[in-house]
PQR file of N, CA, C, O and H, with PARSE charges and radii, in Angstrom:
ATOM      1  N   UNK A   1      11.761  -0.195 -57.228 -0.4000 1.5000
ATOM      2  CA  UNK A   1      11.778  -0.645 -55.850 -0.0000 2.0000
ATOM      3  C   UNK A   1      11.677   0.554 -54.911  0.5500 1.7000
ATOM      4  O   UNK A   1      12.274   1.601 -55.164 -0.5500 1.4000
ATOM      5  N   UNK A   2      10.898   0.390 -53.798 -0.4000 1.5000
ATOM      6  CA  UNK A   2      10.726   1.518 -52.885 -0.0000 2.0000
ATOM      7  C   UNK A   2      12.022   1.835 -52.258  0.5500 1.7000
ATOM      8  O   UNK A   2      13.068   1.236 -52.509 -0.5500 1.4000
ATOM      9  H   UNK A   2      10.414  -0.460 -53.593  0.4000 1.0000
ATOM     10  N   UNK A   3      11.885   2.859 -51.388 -0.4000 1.5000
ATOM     11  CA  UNK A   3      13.249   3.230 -51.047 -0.0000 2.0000
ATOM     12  C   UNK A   3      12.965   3.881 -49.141  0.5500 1.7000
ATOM     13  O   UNK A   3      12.312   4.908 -48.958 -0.5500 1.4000
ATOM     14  H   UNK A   3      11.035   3.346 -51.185  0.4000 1.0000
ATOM     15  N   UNK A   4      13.399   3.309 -48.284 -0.4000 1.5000
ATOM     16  CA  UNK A   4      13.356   3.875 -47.078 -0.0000 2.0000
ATOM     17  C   UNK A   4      12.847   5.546 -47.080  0.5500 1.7000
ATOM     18  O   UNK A   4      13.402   6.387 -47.787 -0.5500 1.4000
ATOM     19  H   UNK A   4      13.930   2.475 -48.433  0.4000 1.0000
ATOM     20  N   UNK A   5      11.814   5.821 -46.256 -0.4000 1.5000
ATOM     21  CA  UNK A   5      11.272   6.789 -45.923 -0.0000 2.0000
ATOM     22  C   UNK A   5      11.289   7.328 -44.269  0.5500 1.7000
ATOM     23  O   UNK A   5      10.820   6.613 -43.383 -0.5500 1.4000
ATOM     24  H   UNK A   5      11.363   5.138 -45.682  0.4000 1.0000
ATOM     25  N   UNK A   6      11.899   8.700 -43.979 -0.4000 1.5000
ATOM     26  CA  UNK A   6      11.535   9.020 -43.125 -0.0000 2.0000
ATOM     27  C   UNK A   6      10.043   9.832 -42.522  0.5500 1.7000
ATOM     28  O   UNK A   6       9.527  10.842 -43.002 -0.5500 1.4000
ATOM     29  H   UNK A   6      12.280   9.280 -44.698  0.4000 1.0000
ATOM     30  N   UNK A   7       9.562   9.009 -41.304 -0.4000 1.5000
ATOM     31  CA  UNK A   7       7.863   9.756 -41.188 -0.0000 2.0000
ATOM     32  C   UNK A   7       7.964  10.715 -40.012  0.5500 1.7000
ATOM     33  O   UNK A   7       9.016  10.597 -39.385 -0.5500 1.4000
ATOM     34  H   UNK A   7       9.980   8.188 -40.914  0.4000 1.0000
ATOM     35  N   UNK A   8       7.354  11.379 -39.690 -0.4000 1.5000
ATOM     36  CA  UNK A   8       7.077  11.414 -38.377 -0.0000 2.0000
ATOM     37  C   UNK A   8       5.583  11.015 -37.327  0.5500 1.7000
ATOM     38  O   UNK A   8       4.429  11.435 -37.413 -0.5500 1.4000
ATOM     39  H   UNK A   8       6.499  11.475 -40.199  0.4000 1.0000
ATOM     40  N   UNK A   9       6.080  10.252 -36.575 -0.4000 1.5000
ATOM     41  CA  UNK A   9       4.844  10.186 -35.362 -0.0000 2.0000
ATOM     42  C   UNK A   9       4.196  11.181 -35.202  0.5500 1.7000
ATOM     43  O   UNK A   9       4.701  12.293 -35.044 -0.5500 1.4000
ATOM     44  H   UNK A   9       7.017   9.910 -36.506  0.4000 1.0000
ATOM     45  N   UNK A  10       2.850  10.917 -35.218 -0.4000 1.5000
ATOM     46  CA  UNK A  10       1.705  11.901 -34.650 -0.0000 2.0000
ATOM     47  C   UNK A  10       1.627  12.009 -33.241  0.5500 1.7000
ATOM     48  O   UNK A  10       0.925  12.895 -32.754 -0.5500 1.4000
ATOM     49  H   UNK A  10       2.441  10.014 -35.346  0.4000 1.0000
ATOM     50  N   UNK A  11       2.285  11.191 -32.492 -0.4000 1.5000
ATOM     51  CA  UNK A  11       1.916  11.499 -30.887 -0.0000 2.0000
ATOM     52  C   UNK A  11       3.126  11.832 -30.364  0.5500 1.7000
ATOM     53  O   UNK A  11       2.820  12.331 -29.281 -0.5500 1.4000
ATOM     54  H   UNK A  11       2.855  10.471 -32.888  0.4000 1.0000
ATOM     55  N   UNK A  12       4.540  11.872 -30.476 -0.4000 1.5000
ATOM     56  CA  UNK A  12       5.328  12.011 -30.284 -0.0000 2.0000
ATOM     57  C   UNK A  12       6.072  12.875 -30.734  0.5500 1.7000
ATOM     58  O   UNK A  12       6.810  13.599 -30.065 -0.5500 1.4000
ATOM     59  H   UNK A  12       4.790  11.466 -31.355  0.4000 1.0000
ATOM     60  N   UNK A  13       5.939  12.873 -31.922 -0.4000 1.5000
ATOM     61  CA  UNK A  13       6.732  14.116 -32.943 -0.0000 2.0000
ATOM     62  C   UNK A  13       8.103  13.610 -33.074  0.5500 1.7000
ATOM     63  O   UNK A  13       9.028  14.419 -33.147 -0.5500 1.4000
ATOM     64  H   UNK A  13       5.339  12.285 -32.465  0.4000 1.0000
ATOM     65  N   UNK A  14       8.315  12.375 -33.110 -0.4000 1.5000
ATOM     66  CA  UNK A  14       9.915  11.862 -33.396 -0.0000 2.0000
ATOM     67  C   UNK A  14      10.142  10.923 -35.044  0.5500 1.7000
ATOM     68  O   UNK A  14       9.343  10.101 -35.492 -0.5500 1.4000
ATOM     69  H   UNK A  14       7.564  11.718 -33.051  0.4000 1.0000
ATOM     70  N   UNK A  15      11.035  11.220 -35.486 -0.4000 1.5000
ATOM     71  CA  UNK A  15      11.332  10.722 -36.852 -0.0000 2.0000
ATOM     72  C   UNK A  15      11.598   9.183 -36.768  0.5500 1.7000
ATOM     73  O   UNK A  15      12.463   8.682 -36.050 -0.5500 1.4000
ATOM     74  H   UNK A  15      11.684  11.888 -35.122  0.4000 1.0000
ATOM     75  N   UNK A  16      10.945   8.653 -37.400 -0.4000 1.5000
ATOM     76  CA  UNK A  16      11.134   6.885 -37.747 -0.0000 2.0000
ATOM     77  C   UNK A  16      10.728   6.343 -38.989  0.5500 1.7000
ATOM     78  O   UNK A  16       9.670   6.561 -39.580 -0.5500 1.4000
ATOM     79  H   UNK A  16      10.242   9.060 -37.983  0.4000 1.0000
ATOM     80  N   UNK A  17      11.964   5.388 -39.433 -0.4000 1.5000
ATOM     81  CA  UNK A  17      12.015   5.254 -40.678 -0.0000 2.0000
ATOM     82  C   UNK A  17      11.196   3.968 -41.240  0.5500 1.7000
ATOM     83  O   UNK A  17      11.214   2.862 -40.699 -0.5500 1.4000
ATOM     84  H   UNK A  17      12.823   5.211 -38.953  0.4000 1.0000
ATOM     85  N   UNK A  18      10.639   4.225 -42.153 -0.4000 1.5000
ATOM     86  CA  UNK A  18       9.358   2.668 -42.999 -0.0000 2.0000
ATOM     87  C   UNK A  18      10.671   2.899 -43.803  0.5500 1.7000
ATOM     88  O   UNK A  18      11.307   3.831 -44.294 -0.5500 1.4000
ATOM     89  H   UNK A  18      10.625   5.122 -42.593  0.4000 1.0000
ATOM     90  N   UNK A  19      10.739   1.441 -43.662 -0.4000 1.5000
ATOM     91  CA  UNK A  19      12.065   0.817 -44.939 -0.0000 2.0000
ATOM     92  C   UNK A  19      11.043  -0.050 -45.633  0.5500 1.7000
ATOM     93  O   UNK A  19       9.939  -0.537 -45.387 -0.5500 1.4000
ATOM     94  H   UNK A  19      10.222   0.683 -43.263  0.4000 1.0000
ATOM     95  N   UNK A  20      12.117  -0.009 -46.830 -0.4000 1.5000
ATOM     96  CA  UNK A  20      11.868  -0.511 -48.146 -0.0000 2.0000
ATOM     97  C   UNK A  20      11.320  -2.012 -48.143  0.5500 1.7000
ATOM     98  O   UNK A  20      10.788  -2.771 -48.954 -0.5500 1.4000
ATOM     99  H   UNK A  20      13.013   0.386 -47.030  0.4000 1.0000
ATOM    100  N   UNK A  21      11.598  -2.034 -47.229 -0.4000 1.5000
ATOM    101  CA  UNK A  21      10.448  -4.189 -46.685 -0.0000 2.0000
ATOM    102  C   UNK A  21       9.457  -3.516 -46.508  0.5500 1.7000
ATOM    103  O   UNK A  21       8.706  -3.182 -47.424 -0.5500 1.4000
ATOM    104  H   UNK A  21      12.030  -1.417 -46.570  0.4000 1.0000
ATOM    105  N   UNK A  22       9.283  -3.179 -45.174 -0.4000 1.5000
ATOM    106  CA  UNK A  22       7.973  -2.356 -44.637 -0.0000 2.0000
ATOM    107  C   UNK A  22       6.892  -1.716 -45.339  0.5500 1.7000
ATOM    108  O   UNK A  22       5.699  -1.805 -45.048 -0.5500 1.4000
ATOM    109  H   UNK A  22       9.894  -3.451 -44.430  0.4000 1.0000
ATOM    110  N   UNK A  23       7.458  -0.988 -46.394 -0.4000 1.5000
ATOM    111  CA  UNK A  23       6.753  -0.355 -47.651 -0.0000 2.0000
ATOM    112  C   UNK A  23       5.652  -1.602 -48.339  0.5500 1.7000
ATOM    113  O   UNK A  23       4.427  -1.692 -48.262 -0.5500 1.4000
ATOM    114  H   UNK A  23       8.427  -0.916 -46.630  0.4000 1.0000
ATOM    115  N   UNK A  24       6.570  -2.392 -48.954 -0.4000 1.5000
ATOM    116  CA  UNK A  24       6.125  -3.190 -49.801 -0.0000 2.0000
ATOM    117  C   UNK A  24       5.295  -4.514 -49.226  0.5500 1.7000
ATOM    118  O   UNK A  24       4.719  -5.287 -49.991 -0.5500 1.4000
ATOM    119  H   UNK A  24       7.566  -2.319 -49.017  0.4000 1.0000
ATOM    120  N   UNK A  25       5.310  -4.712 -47.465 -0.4000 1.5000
ATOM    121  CA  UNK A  25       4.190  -5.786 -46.591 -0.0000 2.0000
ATOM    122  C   UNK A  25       3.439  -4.750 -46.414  0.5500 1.7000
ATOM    123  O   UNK A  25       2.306  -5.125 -46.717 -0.5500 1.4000
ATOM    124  H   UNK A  25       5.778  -4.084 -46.844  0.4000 1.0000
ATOM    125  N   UNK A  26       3.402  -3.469 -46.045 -0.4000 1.5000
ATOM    126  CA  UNK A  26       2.127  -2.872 -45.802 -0.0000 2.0000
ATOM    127  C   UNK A  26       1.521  -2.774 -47.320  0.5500 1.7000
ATOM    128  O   UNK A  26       0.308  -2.982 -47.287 -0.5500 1.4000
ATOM    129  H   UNK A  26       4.323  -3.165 -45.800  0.4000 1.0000
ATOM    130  N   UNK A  27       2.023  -2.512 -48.677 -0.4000 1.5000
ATOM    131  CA  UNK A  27       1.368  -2.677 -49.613 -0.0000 2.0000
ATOM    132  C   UNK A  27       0.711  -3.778 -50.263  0.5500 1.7000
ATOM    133  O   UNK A  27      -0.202  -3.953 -51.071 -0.5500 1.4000
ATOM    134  H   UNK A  27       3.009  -2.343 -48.704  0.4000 1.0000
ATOM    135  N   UNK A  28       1.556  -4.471 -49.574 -0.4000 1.5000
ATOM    136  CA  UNK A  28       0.933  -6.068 -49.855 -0.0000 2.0000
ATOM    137  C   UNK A  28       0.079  -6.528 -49.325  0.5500 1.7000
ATOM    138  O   UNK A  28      -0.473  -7.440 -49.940 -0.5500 1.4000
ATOM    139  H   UNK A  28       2.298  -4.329 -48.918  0.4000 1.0000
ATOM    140  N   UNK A  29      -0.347  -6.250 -48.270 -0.4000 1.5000
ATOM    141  CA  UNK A  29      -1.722  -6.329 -47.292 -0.0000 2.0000
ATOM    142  C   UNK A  29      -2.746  -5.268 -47.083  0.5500 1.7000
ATOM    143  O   UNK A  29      -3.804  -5.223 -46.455 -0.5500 1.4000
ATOM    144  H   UNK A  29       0.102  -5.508 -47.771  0.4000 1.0000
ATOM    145  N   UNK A  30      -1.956  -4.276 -47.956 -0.4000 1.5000
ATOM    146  CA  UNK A  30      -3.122  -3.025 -47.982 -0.0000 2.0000
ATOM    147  C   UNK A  30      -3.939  -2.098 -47.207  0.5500 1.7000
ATOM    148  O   UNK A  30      -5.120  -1.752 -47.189 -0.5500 1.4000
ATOM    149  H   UNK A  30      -1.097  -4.313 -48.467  0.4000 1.0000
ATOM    150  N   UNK A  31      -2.377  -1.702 -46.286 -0.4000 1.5000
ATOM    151  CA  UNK A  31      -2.498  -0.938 -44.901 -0.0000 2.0000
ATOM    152  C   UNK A  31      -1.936  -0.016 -45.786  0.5500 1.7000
ATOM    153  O   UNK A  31      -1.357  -0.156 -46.863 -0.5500 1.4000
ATOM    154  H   UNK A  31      -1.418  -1.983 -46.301  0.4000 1.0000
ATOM    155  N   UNK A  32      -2.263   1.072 -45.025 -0.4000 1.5000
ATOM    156  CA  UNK A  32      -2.045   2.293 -45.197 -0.0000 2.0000
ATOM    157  C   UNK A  32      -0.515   2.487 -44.276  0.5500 1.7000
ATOM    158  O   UNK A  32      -0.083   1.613 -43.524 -0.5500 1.4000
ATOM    159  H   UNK A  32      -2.734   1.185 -44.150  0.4000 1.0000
ATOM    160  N   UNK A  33       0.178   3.844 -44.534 -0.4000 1.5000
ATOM    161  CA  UNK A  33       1.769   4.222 -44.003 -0.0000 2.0000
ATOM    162  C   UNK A  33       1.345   4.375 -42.432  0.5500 1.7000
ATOM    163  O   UNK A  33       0.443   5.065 -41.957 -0.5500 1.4000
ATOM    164  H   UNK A  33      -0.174   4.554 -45.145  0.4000 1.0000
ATOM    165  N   UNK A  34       2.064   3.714 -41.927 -0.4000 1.5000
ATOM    166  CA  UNK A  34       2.042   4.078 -40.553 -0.0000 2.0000
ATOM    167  C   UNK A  34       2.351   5.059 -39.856  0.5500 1.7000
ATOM    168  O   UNK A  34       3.533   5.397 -39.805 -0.5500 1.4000
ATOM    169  H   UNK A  34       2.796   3.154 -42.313  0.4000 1.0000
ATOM    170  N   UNK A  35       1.038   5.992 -38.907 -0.4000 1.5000
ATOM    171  CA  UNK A  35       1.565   7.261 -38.767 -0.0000 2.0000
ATOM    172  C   UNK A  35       1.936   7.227 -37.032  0.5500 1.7000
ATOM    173  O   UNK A  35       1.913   8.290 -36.413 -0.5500 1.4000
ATOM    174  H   UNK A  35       0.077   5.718 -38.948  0.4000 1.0000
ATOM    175  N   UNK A  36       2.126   6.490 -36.632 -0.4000 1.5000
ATOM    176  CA  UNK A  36       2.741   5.948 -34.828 -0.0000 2.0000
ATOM    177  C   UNK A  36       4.319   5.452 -34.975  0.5500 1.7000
ATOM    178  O   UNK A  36       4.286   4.245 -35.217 -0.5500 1.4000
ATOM    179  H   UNK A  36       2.145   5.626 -37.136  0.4000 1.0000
ATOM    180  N   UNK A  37       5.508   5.866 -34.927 -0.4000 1.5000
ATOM    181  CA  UNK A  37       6.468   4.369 -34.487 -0.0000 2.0000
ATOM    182  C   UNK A  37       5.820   3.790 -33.467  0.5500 1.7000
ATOM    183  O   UNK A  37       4.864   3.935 -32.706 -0.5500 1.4000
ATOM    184  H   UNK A  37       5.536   6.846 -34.730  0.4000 1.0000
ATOM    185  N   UNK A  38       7.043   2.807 -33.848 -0.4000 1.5000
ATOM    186  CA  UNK A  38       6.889   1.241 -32.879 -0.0000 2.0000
ATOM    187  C   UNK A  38       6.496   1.429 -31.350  0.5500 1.7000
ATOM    188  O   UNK A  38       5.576   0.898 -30.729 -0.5500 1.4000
ATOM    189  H   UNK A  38       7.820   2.689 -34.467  0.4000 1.0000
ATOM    190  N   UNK A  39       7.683   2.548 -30.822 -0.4000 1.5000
ATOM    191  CA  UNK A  39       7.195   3.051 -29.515 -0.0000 2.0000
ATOM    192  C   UNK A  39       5.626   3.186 -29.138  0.5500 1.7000
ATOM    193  O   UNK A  39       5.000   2.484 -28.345 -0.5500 1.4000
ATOM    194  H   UNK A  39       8.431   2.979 -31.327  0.4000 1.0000
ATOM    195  N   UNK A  40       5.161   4.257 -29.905 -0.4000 1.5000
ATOM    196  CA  UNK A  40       3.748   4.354 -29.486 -0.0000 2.0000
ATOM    197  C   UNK A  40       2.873   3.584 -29.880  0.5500 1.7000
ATOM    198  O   UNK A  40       1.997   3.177 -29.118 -0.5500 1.4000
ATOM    199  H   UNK A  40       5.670   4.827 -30.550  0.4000 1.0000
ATOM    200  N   UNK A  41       2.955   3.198 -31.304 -0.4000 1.5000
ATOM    201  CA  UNK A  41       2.174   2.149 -31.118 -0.0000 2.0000
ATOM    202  C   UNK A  41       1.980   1.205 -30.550  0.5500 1.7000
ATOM    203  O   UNK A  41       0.827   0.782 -30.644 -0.5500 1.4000
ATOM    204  H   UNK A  41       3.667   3.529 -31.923  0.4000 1.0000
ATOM    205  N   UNK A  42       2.983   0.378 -29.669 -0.4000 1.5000
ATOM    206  CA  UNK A  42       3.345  -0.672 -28.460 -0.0000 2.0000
ATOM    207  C   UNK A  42       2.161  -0.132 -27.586  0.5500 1.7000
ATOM    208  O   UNK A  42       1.179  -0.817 -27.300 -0.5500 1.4000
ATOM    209  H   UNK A  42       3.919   0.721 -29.593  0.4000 1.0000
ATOM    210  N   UNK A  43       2.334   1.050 -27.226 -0.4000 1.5000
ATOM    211  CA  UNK A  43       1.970   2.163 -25.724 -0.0000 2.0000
ATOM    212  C   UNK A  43       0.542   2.017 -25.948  0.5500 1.7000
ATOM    213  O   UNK A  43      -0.267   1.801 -25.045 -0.5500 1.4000
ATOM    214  H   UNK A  43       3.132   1.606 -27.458  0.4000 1.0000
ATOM    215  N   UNK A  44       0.294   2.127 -27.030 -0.4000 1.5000
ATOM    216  CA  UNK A  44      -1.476   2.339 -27.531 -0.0000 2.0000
ATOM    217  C   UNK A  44      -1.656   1.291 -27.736  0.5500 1.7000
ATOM    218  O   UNK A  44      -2.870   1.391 -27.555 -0.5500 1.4000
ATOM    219  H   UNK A  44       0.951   2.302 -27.763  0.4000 1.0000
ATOM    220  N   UNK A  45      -1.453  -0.354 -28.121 -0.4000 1.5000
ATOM    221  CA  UNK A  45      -1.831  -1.188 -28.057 -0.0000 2.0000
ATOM    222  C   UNK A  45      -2.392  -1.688 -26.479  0.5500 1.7000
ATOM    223  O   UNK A  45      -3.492  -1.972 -26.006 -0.5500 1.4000
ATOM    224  H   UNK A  45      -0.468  -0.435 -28.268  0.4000 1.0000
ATOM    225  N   UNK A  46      -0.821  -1.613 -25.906 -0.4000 1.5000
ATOM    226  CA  UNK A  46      -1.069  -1.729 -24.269 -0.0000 2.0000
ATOM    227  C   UNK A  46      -2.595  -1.232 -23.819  0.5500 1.7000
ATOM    228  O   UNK A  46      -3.534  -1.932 -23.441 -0.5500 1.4000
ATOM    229  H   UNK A  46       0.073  -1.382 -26.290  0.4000 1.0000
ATOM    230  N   UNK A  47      -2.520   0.270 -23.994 -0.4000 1.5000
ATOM    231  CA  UNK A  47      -3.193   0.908 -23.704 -0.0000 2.0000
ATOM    232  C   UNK A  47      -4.792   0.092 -23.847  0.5500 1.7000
ATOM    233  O   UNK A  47      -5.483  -0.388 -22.950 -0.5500 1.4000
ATOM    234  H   UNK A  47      -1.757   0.838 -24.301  0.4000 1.0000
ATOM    235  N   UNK A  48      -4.973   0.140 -24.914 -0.4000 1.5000
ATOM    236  CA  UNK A  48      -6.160  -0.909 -24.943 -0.0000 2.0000
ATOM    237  C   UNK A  48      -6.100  -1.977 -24.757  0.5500 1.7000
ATOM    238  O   UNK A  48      -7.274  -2.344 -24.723 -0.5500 1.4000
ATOM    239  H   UNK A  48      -4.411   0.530 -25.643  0.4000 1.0000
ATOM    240  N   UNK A  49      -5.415  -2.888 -24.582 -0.4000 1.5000
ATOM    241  CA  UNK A  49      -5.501  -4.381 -23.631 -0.0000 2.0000
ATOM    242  C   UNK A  49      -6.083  -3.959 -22.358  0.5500 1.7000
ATOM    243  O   UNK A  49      -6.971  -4.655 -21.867 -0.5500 1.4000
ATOM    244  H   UNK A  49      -4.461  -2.589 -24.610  0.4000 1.0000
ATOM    245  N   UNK A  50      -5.683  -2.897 -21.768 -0.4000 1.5000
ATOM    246  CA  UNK A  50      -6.150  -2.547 -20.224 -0.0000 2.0000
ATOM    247  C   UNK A  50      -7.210  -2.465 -20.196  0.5500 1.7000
ATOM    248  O   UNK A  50      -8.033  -3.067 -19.506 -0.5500 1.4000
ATOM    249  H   UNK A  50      -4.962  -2.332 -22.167  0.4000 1.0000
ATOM    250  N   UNK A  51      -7.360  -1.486 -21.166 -0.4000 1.5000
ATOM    251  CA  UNK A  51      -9.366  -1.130 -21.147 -0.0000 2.0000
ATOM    252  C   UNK A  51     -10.360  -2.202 -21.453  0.5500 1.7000
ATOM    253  O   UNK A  51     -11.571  -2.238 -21.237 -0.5500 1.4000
ATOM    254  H   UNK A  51      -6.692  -0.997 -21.727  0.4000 1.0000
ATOM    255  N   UNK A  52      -9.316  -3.324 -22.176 -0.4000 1.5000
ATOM    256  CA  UNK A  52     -10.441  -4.469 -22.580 -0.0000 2.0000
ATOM    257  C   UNK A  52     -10.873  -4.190 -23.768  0.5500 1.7000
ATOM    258  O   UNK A  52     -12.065  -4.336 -24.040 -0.5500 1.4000
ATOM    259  H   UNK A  52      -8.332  -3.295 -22.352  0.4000 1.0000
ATOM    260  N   UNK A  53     -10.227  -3.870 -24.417 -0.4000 1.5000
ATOM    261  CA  UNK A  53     -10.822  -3.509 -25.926 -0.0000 2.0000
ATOM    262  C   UNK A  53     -11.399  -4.426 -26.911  0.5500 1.7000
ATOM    263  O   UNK A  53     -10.457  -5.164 -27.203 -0.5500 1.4000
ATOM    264  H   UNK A  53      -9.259  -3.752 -24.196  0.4000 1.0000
ATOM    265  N   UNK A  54     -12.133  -4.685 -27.393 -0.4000 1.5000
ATOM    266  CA  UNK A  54     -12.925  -5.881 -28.119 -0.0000 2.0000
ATOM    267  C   UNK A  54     -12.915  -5.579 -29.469  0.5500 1.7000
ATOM    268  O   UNK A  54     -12.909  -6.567 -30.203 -0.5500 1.4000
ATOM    269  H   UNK A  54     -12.897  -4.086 -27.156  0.4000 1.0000
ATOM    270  N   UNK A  55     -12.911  -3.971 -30.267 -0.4000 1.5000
ATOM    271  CA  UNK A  55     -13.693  -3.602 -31.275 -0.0000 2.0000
ATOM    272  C   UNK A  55     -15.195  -3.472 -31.385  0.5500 1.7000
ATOM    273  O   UNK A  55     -15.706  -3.213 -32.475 -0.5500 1.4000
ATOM    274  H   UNK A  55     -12.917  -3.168 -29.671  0.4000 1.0000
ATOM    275  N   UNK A  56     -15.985  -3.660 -30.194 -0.4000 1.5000
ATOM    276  CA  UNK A  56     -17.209  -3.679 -30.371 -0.0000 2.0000
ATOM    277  C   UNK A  56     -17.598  -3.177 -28.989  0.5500 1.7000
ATOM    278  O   UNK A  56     -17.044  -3.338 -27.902 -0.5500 1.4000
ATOM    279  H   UNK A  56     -15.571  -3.871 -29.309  0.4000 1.0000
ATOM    280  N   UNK A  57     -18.891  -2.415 -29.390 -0.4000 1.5000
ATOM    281  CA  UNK A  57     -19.648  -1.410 -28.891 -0.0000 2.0000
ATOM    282  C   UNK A  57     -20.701  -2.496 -28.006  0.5500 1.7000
ATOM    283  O   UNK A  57     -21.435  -3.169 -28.730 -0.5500 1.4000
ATOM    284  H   UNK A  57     -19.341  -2.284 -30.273  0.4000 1.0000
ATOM    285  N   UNK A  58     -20.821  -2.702 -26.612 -0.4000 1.5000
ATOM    286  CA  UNK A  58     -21.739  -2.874 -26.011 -0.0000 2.0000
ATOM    287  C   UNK A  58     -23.031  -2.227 -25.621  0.5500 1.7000
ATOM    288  O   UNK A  58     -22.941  -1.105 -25.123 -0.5500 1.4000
ATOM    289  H   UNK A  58     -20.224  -2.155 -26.025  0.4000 1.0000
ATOM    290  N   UNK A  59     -24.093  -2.701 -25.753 -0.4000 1.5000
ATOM    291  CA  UNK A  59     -25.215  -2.094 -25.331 -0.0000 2.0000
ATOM    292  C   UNK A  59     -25.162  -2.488 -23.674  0.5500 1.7000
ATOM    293  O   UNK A  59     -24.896  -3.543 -23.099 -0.5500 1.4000
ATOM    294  H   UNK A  59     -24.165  -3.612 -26.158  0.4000 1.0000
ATOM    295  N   UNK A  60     -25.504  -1.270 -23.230 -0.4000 1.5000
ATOM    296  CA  UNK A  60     -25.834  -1.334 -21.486 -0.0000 2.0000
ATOM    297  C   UNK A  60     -27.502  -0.921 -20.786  0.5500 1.7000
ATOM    298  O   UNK A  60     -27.932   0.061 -20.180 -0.5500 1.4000
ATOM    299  H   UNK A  60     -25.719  -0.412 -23.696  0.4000 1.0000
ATOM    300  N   UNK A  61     -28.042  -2.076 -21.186 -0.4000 1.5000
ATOM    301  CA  UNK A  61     -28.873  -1.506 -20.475 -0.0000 2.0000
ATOM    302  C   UNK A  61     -29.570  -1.448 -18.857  0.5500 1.7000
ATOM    303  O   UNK A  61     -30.457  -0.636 -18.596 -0.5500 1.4000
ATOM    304  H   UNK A  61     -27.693  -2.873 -21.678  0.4000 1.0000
TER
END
Protein backbone atom coordinates (compact mmCIF):
# COMPACT_ATOMS: atom_id res chain seq x y z
CA UNK A 1 0.00 0.00 0.00
CA UNK A 2 1.27 3.50 -0.85
CA UNK A 3 2.20 5.67 1.81
CA UNK A 4 1.64 9.65 2.01
CA UNK A 5 4.23 11.67 0.17
CA UNK A 6 5.52 14.99 0.63
CA UNK A 7 5.90 17.17 -2.96
CA UNK A 8 6.71 20.37 -3.59
CA UNK A 9 4.81 22.97 -5.87
CA UNK A 10 6.45 24.25 -8.86
CA UNK A 11 4.95 27.73 -8.63
CA UNK A 12 5.04 28.34 -5.19
CA UNK A 13 7.73 26.36 -3.66
CA UNK A 14 5.50 25.17 -0.66
CA UNK A 15 5.32 21.49 0.63
CA UNK A 16 1.94 19.52 0.13
CA UNK A 17 1.18 16.22 0.86
CA UNK A 18 -0.43 13.33 -2.01
CA UNK A 19 -1.81 10.85 0.53
CA UNK A 20 -2.13 7.40 0.19
CA UNK A 21 -5.97 7.78 -1.48
CA UNK A 22 -4.65 10.35 -3.78
CA UNK A 23 -1.78 8.09 -4.89
CA UNK A 24 -3.82 5.23 -5.75
CA UNK A 25 -7.10 7.61 -7.83
CA UNK A 26 -4.41 9.28 -9.66
CA UNK A 27 -3.06 5.72 -10.45
CA UNK A 28 -6.20 4.52 -11.14
CA UNK A 29 -7.02 6.98 -13.78
CA UNK A 30 -3.57 7.33 -14.94
CA UNK A 31 -2.52 10.86 -14.12
CA UNK A 32 0.62 11.50 -13.44
CA UNK A 33 1.85 13.08 -9.48
CA UNK A 34 0.69 16.32 -9.17
CA UNK A 35 3.24 18.97 -9.39
CA UNK A 36 0.75 22.32 -8.27
CA UNK A 37 -1.10 22.06 -4.66
CA UNK A 38 -4.58 22.68 -4.46
CA UNK A 39 -3.86 26.41 -3.98
CA UNK A 40 -2.40 26.93 -7.32
CA UNK A 41 -3.92 24.78 -9.07
CA UNK A 42 -7.46 26.46 -8.08
CA UNK A 43 -5.46 29.95 -9.21
CA UNK A 44 -4.54 28.39 -12.65
CA UNK A 45 -7.73 26.87 -13.27
CA UNK A 46 -9.40 30.31 -12.51
CA UNK A 47 -6.91 31.69 -14.42
CA UNK A 48 -8.08 30.07 -17.53
CA UNK A 49 -11.82 30.30 -17.11
CA UNK A 50 -11.02 34.11 -17.58
CA UNK A 51 -9.18 33.75 -20.70
CA UNK A 52 -11.88 31.44 -22.03
CA UNK A 53 -9.96 28.53 -22.38
CA UNK A 54 -11.44 25.82 -24.68
CA UNK A 55 -8.29 23.49 -25.32
CA UNK A 56 -8.40 24.45 -28.82
CA UNK A 57 -6.50 26.60 -31.07
CA UNK A 58 -8.60 29.00 -33.22
CA UNK A 59 -7.82 29.99 -36.62
CA UNK A 60 -8.18 33.91 -37.14
CA UNK A 61 -8.43 34.93 -40.17
Amino acid sequence: MAQDKELTCKDCGQTFVFTAGEQEFFESRGFSEPIRCKSCRDIRKAQKNERGFSGERKNRW
